[in-house]
DOSE-783106 format. One record per residue: residue in one letter; x, y, z of N, C-alpha, C in turn. Coordinates in Angstrom, 2 decimals. Layout:
("A"; (X; Y; Z); (X; Y; Z); (X; Y; Z))
...
***
This chain:
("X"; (-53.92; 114.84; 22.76); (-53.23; 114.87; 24.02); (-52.99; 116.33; 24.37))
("X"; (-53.36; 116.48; 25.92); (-53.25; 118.12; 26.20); (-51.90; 118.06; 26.76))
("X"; (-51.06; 119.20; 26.95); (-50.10; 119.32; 27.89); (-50.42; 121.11; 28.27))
("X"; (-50.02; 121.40; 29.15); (-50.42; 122.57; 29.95); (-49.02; 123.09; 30.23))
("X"; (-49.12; 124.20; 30.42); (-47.80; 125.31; 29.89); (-47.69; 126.59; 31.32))
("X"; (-46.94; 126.25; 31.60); (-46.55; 127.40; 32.91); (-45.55; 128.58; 32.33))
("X"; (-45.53; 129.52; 33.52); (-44.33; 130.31; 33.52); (-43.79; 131.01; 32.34))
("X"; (-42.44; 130.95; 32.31); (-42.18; 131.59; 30.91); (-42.66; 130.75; 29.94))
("X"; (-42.85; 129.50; 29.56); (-42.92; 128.90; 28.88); (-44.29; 128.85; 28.14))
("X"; (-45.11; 129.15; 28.99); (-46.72; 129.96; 28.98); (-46.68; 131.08; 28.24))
("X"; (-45.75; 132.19; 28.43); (-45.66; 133.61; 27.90); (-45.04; 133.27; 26.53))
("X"; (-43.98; 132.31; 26.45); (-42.99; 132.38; 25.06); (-43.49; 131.90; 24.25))
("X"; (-44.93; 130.79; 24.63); (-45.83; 130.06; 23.56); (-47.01; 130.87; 23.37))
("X"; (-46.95; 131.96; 23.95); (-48.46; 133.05; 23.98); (-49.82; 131.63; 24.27))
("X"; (-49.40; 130.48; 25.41); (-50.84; 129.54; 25.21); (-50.69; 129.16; 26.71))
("X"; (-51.63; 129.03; 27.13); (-51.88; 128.04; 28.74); (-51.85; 126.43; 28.16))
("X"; (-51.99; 125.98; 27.18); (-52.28; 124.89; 26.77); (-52.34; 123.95; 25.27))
("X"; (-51.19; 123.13; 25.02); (-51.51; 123.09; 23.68); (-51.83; 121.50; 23.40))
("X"; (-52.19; 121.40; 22.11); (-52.89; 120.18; 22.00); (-51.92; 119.39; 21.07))
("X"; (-51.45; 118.23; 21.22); (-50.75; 117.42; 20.11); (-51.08; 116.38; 19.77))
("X"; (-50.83; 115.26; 18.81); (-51.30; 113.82; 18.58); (-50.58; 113.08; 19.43))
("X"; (-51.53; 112.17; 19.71); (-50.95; 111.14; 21.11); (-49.46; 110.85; 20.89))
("X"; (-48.52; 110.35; 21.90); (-47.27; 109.65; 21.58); (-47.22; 108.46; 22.66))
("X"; (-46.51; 108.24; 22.40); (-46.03; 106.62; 23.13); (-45.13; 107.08; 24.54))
("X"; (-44.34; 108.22; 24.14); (-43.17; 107.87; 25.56); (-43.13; 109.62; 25.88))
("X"; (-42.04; 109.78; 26.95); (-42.08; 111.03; 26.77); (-41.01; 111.80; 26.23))
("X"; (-39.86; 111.07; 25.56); (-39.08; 111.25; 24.62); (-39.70; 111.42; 23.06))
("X"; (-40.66; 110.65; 22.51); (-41.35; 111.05; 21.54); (-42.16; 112.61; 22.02))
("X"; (-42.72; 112.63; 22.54); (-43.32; 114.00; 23.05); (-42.47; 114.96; 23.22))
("X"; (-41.09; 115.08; 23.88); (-39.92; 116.31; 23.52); (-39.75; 115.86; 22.23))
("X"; (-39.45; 115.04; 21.35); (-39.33; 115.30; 19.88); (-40.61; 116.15; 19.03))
("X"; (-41.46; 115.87; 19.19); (-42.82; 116.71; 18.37); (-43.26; 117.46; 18.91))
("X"; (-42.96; 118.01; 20.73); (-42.68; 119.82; 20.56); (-41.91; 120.55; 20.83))
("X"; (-40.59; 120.14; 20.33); (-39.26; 120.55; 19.68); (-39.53; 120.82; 18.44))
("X"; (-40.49; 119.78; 17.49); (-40.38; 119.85; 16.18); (-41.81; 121.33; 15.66))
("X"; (-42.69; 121.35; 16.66); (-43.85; 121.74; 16.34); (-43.75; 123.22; 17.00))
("X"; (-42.77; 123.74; 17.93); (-42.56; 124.48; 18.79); (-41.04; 124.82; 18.85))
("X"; (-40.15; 124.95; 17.85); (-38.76; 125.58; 18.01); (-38.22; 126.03; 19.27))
("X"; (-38.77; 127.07; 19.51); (-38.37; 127.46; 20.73); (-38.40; 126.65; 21.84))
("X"; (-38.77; 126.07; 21.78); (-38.68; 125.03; 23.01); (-37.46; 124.43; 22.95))
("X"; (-36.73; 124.10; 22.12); (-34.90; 123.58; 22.17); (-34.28; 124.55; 22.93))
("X"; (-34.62; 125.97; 23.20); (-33.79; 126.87; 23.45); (-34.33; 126.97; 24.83))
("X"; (-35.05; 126.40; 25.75); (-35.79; 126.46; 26.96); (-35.60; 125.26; 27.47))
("X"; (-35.11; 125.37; 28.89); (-34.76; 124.58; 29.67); (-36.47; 124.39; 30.43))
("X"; (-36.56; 122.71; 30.42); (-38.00; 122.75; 31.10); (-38.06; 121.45; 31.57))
("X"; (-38.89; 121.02; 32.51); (-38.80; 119.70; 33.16); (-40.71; 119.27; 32.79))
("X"; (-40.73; 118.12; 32.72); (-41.80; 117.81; 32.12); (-42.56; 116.64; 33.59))
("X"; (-44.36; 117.18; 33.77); (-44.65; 116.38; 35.07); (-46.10; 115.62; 34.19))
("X"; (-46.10; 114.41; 34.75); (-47.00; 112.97; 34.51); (-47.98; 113.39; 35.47))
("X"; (-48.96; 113.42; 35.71); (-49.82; 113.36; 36.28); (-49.28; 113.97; 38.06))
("X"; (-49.31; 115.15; 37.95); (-48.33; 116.05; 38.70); (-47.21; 115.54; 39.76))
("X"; (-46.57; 114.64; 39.19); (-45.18; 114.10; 39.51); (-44.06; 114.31; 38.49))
("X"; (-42.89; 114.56; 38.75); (-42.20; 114.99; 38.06); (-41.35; 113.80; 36.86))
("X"; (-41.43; 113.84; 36.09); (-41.15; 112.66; 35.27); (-39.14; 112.39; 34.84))
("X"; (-38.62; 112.05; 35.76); (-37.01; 111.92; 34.75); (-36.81; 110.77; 33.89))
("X"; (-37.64; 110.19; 33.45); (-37.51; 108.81; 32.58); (-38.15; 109.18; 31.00))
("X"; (-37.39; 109.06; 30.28); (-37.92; 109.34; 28.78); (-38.34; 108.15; 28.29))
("X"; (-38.54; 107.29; 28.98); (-38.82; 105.95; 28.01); (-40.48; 105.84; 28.79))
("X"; (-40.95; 106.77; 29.73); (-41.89; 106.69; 30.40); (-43.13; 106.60; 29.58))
("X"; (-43.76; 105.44; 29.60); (-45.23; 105.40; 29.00); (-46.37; 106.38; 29.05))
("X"; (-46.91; 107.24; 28.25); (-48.22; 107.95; 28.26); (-49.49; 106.90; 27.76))
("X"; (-50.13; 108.04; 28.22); (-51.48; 107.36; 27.88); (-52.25; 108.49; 27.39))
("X"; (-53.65; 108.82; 27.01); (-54.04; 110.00; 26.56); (-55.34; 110.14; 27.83))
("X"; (-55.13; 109.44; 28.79); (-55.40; 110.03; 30.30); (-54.32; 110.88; 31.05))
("X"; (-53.53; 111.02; 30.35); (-52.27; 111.44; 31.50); (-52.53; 112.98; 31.69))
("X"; (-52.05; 113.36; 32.51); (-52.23; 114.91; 32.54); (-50.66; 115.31; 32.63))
("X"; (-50.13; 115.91; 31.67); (-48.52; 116.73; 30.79); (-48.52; 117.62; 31.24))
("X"; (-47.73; 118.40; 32.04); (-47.10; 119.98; 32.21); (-45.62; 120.21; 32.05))
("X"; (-45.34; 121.07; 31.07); (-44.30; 121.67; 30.85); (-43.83; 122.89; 31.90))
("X"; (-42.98; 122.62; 32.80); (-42.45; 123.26; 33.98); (-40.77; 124.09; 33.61))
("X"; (-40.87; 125.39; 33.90); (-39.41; 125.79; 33.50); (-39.35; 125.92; 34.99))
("X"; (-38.06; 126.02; 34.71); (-36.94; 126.08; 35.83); (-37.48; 127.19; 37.18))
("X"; (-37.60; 126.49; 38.28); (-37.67; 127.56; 39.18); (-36.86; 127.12; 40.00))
("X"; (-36.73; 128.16; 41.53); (-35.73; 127.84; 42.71); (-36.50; 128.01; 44.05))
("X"; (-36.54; 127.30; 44.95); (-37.21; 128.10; 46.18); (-36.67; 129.13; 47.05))
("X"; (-37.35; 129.59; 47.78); (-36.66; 130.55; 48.67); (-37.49; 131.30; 49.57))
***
């Protein structure tokens, strides 16, 4: 499973993109890259499903889905 990496979160992982073993939800997926990626507990980030923004942790993946890890921005 790919997930794709923006912003600071891009720079603090030195990766555009990292690869993990499939998961089921997207609460399992913040657990194993929390666990695989430390720094990521310390980074506020919002996570998007197939470029919609996801607020449900019980949300089903699939290993079609397309994952981006989004930090915090503001408009203006």
């Amino acid at each position: 499973m790919q997930v794709m990496l923006y912003g600071v979160l891009k720079e603090k992982l030195q990766d555009e993109m990292i690869e993990i073993t499939p998961v089921v939800t997207v609460q399992e997926l913040i657990q194993i890259l929390e666990i695989r990626y430390p720094l990521l507990k310390e980074q506020r980030f919002t996570i998007a499903v197939n470029k919609k923004i996801c607020t449900d942790n019980k949300h089903a993946l699939t290993e079609e889905d397309a994952i981006a890890l989004l930090p915090p921005f503001s408009g203006g």
